[in-house]
C-alpha positions as CSV (number, residue, x, y, z in Angstrom):
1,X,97.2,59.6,66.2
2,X,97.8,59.1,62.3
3,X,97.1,61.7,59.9
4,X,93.9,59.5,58.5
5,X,92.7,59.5,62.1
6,X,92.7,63.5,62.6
7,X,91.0,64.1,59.2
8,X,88.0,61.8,60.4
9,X,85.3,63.4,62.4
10,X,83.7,60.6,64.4
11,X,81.2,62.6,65.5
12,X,79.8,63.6,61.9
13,X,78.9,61.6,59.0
14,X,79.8,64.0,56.5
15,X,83.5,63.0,56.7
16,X,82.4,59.4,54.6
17,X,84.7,60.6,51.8
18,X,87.8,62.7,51.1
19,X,88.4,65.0,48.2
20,X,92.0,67.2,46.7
21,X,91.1,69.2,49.4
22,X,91.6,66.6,52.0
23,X,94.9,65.3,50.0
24,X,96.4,68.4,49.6
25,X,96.1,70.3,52.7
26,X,96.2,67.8,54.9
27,X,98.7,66.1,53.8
28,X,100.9,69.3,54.1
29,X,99.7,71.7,56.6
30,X,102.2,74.0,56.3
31,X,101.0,75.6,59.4
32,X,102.4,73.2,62.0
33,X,106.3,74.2,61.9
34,X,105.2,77.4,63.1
35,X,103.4,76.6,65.9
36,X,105.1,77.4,69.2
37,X,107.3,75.2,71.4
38,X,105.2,72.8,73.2
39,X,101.7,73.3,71.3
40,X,101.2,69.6,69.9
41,X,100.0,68.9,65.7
42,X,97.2,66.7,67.0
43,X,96.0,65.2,70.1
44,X,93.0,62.7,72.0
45,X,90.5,64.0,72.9
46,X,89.0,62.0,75.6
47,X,84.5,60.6,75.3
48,X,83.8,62.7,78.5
49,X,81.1,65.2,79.0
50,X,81.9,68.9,79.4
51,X,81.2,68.6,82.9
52,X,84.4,66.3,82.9
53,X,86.3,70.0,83.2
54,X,84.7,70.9,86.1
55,X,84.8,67.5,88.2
56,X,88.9,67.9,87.1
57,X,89.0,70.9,88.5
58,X,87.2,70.0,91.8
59,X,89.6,67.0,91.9
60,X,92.8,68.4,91.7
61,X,91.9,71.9,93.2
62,X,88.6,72.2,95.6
63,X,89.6,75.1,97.4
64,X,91.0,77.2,94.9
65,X,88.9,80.0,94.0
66,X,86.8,79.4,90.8
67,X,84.9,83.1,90.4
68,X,85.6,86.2,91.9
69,X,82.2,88.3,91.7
70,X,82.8,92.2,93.4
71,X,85.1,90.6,96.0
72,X,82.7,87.6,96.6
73,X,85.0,84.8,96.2
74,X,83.2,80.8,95.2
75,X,85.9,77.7,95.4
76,X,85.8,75.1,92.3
77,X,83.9,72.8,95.3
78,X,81.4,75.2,96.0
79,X,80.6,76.0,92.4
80,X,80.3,72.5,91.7
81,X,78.0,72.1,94.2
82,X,75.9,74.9,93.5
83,X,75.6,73.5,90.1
84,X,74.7,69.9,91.2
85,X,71.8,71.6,94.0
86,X,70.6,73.2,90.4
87,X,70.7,70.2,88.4
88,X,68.4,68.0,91.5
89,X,65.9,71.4,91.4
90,X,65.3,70.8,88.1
91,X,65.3,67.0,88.0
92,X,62.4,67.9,90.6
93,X,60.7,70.8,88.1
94,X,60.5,67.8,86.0
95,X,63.1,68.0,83.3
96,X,64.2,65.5,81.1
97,X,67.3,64.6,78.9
98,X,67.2,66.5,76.2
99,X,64.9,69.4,77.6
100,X,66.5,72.9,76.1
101,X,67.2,75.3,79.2
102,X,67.8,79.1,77.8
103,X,70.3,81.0,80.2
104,X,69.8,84.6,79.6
105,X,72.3,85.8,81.8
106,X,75.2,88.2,81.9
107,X,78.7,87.1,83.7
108,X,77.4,86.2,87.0
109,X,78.0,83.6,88.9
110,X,74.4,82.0,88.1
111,X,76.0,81.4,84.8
112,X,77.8,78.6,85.2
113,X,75.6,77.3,88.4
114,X,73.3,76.9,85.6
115,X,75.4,75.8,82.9
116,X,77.3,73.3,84.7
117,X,74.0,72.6,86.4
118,X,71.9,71.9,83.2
119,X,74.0,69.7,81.7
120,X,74.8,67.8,84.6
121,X,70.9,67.1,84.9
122,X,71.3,66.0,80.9
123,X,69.5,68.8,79.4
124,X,71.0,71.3,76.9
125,X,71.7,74.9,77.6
126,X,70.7,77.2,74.9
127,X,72.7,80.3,75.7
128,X,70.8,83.6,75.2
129,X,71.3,87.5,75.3
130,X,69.6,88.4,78.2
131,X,69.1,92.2,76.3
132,X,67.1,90.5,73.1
133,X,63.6,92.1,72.6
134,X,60.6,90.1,72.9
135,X,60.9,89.4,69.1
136,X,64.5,88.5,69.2
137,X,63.4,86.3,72.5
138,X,60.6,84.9,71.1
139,X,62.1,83.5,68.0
140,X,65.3,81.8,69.9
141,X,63.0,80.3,72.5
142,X,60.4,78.6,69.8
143,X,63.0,77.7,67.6
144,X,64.7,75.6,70.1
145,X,61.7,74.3,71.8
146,X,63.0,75.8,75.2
147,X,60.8,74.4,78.3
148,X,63.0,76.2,81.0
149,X,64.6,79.3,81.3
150,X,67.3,80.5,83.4
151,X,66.9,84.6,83.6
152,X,67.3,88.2,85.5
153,X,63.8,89.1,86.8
154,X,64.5,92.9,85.7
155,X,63.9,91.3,82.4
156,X,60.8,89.0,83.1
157,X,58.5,91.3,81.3
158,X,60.0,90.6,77.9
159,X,59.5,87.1,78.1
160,X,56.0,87.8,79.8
161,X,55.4,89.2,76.7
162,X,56.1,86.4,73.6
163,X,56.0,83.3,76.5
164,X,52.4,82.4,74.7
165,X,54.3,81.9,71.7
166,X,56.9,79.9,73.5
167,X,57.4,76.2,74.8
168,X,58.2,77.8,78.5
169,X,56.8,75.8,81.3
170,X,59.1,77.3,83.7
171,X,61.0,80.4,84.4
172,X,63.9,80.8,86.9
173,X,64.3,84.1,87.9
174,X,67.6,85.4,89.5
175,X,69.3,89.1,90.5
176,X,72.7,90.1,89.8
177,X,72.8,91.2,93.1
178,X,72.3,87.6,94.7
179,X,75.5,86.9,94.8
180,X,77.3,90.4,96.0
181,X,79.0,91.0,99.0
182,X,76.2,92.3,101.8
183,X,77.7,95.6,101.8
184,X,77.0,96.2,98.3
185,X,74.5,94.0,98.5
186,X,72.4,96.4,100.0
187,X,74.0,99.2,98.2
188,X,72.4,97.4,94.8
189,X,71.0,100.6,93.2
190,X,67.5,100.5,92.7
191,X,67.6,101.7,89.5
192,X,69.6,99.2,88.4
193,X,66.7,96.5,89.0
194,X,64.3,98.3,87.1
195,X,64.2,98.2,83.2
196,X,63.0,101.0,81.4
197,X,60.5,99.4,79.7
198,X,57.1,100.4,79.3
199,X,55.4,96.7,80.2
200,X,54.2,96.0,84.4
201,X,57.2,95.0,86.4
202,X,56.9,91.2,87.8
203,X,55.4,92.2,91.3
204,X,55.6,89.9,94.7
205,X,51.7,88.9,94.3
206,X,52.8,87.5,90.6
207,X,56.1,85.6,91.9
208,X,54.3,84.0,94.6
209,X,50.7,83.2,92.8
210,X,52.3,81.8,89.5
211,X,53.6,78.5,90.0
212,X,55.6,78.6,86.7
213,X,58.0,81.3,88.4
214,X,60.3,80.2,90.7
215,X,63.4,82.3,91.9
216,X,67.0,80.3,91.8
217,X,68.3,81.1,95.1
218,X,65.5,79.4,96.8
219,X,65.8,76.5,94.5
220,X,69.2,76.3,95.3
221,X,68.6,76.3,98.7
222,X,65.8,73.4,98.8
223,X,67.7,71.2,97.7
224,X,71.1,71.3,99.7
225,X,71.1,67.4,100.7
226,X,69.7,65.9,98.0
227,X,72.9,67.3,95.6
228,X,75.0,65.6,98.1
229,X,72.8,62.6,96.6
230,X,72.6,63.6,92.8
231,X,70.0,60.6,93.1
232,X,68.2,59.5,89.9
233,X,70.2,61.9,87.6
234,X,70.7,60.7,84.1
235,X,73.8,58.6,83.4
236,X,76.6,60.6,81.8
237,X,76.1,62.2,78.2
238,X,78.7,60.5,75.9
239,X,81.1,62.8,73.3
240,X,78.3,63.1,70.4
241,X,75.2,64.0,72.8
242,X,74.0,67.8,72.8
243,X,74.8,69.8,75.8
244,X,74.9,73.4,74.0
245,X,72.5,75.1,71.2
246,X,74.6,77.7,69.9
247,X,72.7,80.4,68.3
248,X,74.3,82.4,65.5
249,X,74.3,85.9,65.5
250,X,71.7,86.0,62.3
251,X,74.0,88.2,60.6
252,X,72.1,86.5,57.1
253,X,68.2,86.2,58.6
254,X,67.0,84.8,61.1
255,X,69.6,83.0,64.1
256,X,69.8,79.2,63.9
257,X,70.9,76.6,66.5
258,X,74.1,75.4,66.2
259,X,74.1,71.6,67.7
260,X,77.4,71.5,69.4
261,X,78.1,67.8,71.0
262,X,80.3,67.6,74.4
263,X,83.5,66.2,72.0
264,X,82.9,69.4,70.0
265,X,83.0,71.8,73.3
266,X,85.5,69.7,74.9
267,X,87.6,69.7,71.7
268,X,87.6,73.3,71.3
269,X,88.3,74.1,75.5
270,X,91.5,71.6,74.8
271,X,92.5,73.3,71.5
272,X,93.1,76.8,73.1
273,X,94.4,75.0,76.3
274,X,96.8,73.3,73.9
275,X,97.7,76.3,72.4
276,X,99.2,78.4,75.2
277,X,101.6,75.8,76.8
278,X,103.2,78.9,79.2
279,X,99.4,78.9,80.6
280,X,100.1,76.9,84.2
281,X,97.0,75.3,86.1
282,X,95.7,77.0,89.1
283,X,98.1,79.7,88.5
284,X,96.6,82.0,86.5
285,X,93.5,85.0,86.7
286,X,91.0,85.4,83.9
287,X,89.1,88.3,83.2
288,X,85.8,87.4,82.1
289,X,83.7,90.2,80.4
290,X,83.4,89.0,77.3
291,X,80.0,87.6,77.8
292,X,79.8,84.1,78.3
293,X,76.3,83.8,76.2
294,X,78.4,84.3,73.1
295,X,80.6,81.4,72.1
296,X,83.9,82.9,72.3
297,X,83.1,84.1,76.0
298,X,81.5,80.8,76.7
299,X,84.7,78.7,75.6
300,X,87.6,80.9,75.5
301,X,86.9,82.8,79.3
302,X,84.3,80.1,81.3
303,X,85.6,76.7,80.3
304,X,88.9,77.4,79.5
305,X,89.3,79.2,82.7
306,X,88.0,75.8,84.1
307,X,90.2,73.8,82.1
308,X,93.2,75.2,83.4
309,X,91.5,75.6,87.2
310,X,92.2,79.5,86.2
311,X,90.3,82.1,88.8
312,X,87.2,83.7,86.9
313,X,86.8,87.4,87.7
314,X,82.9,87.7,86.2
315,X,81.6,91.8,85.1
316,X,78.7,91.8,83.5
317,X,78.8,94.1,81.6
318,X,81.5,96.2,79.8
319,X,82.2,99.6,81.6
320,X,85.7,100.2,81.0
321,X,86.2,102.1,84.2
322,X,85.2,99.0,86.3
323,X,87.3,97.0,84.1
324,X,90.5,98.6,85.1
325,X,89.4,98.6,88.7
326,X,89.3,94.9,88.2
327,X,92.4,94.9,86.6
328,X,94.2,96.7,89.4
329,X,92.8,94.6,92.0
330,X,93.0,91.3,91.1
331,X,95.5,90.7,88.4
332,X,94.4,89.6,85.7
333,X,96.9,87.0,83.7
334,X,94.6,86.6,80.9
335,X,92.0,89.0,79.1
336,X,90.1,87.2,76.1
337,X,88.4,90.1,75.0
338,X,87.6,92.0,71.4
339,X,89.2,94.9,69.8
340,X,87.4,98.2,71.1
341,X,87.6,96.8,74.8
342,X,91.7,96.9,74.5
343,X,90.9,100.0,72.9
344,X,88.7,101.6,76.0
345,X,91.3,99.7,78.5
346,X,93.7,101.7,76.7
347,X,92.2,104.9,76.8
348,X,90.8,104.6,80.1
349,X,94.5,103.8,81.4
350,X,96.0,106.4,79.7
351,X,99.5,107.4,80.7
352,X,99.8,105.3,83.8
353,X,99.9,102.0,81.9
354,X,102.1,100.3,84.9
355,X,98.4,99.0,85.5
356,X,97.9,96.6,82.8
357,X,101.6,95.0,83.6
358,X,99.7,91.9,84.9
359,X,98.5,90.6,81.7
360,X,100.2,88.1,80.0
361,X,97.5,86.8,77.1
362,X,94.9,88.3,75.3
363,X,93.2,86.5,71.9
364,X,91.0,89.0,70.6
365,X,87.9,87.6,68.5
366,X,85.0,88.9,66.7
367,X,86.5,91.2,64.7
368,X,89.3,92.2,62.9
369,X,92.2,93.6,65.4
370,X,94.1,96.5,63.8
371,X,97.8,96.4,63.9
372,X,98.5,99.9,65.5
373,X,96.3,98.6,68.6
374,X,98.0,95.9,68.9
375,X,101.3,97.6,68.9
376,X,100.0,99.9,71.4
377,X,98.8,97.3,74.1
378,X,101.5,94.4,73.6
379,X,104.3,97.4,74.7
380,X,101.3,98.7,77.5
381,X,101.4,95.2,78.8
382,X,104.3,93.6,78.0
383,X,102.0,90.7,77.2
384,X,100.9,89.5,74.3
385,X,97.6,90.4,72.0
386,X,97.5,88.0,69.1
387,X,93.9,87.8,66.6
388,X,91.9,84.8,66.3
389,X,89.1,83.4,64.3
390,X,86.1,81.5,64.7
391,X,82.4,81.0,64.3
392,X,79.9,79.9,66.6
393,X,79.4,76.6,64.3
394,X,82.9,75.7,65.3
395,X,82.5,76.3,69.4
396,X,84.0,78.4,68.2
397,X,87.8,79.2,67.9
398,X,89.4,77.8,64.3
399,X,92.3,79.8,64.0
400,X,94.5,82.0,66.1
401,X,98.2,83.8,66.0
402,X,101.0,82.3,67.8
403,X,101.3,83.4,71.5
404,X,104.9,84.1,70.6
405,X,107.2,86.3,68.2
406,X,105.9,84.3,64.9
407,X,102.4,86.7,65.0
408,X,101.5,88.5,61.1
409,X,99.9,91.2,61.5
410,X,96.2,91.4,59.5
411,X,96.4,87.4,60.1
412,X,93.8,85.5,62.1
413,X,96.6,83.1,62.2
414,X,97.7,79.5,62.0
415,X,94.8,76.8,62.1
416,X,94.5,75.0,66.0
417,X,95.7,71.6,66.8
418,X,93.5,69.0,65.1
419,X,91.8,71.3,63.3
420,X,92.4,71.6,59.5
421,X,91.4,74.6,57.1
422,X,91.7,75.4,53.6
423,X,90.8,77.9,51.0
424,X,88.2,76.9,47.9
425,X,87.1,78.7,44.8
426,X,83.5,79.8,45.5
427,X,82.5,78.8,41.8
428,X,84.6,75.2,41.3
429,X,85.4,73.9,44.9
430,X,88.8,73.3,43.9
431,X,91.8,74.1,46.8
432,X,93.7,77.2,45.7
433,X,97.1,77.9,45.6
434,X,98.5,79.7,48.7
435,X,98.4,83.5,48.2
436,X,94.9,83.2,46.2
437,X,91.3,84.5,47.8
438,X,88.8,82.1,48.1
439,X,86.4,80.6,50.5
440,X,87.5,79.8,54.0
441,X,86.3,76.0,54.7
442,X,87.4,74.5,58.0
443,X,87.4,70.3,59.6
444,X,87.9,69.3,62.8
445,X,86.3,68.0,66.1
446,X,84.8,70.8,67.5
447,X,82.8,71.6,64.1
448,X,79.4,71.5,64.9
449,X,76.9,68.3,64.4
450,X,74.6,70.6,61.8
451,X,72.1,73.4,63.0
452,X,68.7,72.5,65.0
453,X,66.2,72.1,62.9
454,X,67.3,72.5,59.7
455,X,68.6,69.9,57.7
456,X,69.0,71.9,54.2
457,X,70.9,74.1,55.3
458,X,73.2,71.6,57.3
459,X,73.2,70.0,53.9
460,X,74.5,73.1,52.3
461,X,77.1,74.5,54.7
462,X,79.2,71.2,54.2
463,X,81.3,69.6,51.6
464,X,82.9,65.8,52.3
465,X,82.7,67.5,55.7
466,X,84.3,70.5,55.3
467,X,82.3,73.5,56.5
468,X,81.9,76.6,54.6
469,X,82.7,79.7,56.7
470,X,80.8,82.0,54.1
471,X,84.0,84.2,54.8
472,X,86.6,85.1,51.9
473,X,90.4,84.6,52.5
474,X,93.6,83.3,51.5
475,X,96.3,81.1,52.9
476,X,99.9,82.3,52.4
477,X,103.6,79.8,52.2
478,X,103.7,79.3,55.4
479,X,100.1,78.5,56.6
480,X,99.1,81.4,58.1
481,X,95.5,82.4,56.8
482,X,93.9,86.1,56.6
483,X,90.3,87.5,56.1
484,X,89.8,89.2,53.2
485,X,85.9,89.9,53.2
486,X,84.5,88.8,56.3
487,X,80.2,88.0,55.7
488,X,79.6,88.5,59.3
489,X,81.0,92.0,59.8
490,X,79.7,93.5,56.4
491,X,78.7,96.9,56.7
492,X,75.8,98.1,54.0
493,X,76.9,101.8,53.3
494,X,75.1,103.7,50.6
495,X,74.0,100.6,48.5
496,X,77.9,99.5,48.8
497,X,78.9,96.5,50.6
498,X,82.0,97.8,52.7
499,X,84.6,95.2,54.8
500,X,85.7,96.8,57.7
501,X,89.3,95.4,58.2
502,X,90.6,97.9,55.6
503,X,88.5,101.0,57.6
504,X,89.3,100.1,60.9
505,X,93.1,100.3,59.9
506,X,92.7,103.9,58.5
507,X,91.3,104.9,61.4
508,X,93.4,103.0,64.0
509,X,96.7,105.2,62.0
């Protein structure tokens, strides 16, 4: 692939012209010397759907175990047949291509049952945080016209509640305990199925009256030899058709979709595969807790785990003392994961850090990684802990430090493979010299097609197809770009606006 070819985004029509930018970066990208033996500049990315990483995986390794969920172990086969039983039940619910499916889920395995499972029926999975409130719900549902949705029935009440003001037609309730072992199974504290919330709990009389309410296991179940079929399913999506709706974390008002295209999703799985060449397939363990309705947990832990036919341990949720439990018992090789969970891993290892010796990788994302924590876990672990970057808009990883000795510290790092970045003045436009702050602006395949719904401000966040990352940073000699003020993680203090980087360093010393 030429250097014209990478700078064209075939997916987008805001690459029809180039600009200095385009000349001068580009053309140079200081970055790529430093990238580490084996990582490639640029590379094809095939016109497959994102399901193409899981029927890989089921090809080349059926029994090797895809998720490990409190000891209950699911094979690449079975997952992908649990996801193509989903996809028949709701082909028989009535969905069509294009219909918006909200997963509200934690890491469980229903996750990517449903995922996998929605887009394999053609519809597009809007990922959602299964702890929104009803207003936070309510808005993410209308916006993207959801007719399904995929959720824990300890939560049905918020949706109960705004589902007037919604699109829903159907709700498909599930339990975190559906898929536990029988022993704990059975163990499944009560408490942990009730919410605290003041509305009526969904009741048996309600589930089995309301026809819109349906609960996935039996779904699952109904339709065990029609998968085998997958009769009258829609032909394969194509690279620029919408499997994902990514919403933004509204840092600026209110969340918006993100439309991110199978190439985009597919780009991004590749770009991080790409990017850790020592990563072997079928060889390694992932430790997923980073939740996979966020776009980093979604790409960087679930399909890149699949991409490399990697074992998925799933937690839902972050308790630090279950994460170590995990860690000692199944060996996690990789940990994508953000700053304060190294820090609790850390803490809640304390002196007997022998425990943590299986880890190999960890990019941390989300926010900024301080260098003393760093330190502190790389000589824990004897693995590496590098920062990246990325945005949701982006699916979502742009940048990220190499897995090997060339790491700065305060970086995010070198730009990916096929991706290019660059820094602009926020008055003129005009590329900067390296070592002066400007705007980050990023190009490459796995930018997103524009946000759902809103066409201005598509308009507005690119530039001859460039996006605008709203974040401030500079690029030094050699490529390697840092944050300087990062819009997303601004803290308000006393009228002042205050960039946390800069704090969390003091603190971390």
């Amino acid at each position: 692939m030429s250097d014209s070819s990478l700078i064209n985004n075939p997916q987008s029509p805001r690459d029809s012209s180039t600009n200095a930018v385009g000349h001068d970066i580009v053309s140079t990208r200081p970055w790529i010397r430093f990238y580490e033996q084996g990582v490639p500049a640029h590379f094809d990315i095939p016109d497959y759907p994102l399901t193409w990483l899981l029927d890989q995986a089921v090809k080349n390794y059926p029994g090797h175990p895809a998720l490990i969920y409190y000891g209950t172990k699911i094979s690449y086969v079975q997952l992908s047949t649990l996801a193509n039983r989903f996809a028949v039940a709701l082909q028989k619910l009535g969905i069509q291509k294009g219909d918006r499916v909200a997963i509200a889920l934690p890491n469980i395995p229903q996750y990517p049952i449903a995922f996998y499972g929605a887009l394999r029926a053609g519809a597009v999975a809007v990922p959602t945080n299964p702890l929104y409130t009803g207003r936070e719900m309510q808005h993410q549902l209308a916006d993207s016209g959801a007719r399904f949705i995929v959720m824990m029935d300890e939560f049905y009440p918020t949706v109960r509640s705004v589902r007037a003001e919604t699109a829903l037609e159907h709700v498909i309730l599930t339990s975190p305990a559906d898929y536990l072992p029988p022993l704990l199974r059975r163990l499944y504290p009560l408490s942990q199925r009730r919410t605290k919330r003041q509305e009526p709990h969904l009741t048996n009389k309600e589930l089995h009256e309301d026809q819109t309410l349906h609960t996935m296991s039996e779904m699952l179940v109904a339709h065990v030899k029609k998968a085998i079929q997958l009769f009258n399913l829609p032909a394969l999506s194509t690279g620029d058709d919408l499997p994902v709706l990514q919403y933004t974390g509204g840092t600026t008002g209110l969340s918006k979709g993100a439309m991110l295209t199978h190439r985009n999703l597919l780009a991004n799985a590749m770009q991080t595969r790409n990017w850790a060449p020592k990563v072997h397939d079928a060889a390694e363990v992932s430790l997923c807790v980073t939740p996979f309705f966020h776009a980093y947990g979604s790409t960087v832990g679930m399909n890149l785990s699949i991409l490399a036919a990697a074992t998925m341990v799933l937690l839902p949720r972050f308790k630090s003392v279950d994460v170590l439990k995990a860690i000692r018992r199944y060996r996690p090789t990789l940990f994508p994961g953000i700053p304060t969970m190294y820090l609790a891993i850390m803490r809640e290892a304390g002196k007997h850090t022998e425990q943590l010796s299986s880890i190999k990788f960890c990019i941390s994302g989300a926010a900024p990684l301080p260098a003393k924590l760093q330190h502190d876990f790389e000589e824990a672990t004897h693995g590496r802990l590098v920062e990246g970057y990325g945005l949701s808009e982006a699916a979502p990883v742009t940048h990220c430090n190499p897995l090997t000795d060339n790491v700065r510290n305060g970086s995010i790092g070198l730009p990916l493979p096929n991706i290019d970045s660059a820094i602009l003045d926020q008055v003129t436009s005009e590329p900067l010299p390296a070592g002066e702050v400007g705007e980050i602006v990023v190009k490459g395949p796995n930018i997103m097609k524009g946000y759902w719904n809103r066409k201005d401000e598509t308009g507005a966040t690119f530039t001859n197809g460039w996006m605008h990352t709203g974040d401030l940073g500079k690029m030094d000699k050699d490529g390697f770009f840092y944050v300087v003020e990062r819009a997303k993680d601004l803290i308000l203090a006393s009228g002042f606006n205050v960039y946390p980087r800069e704090v969390e360093e003091v603190l971390f010393h």
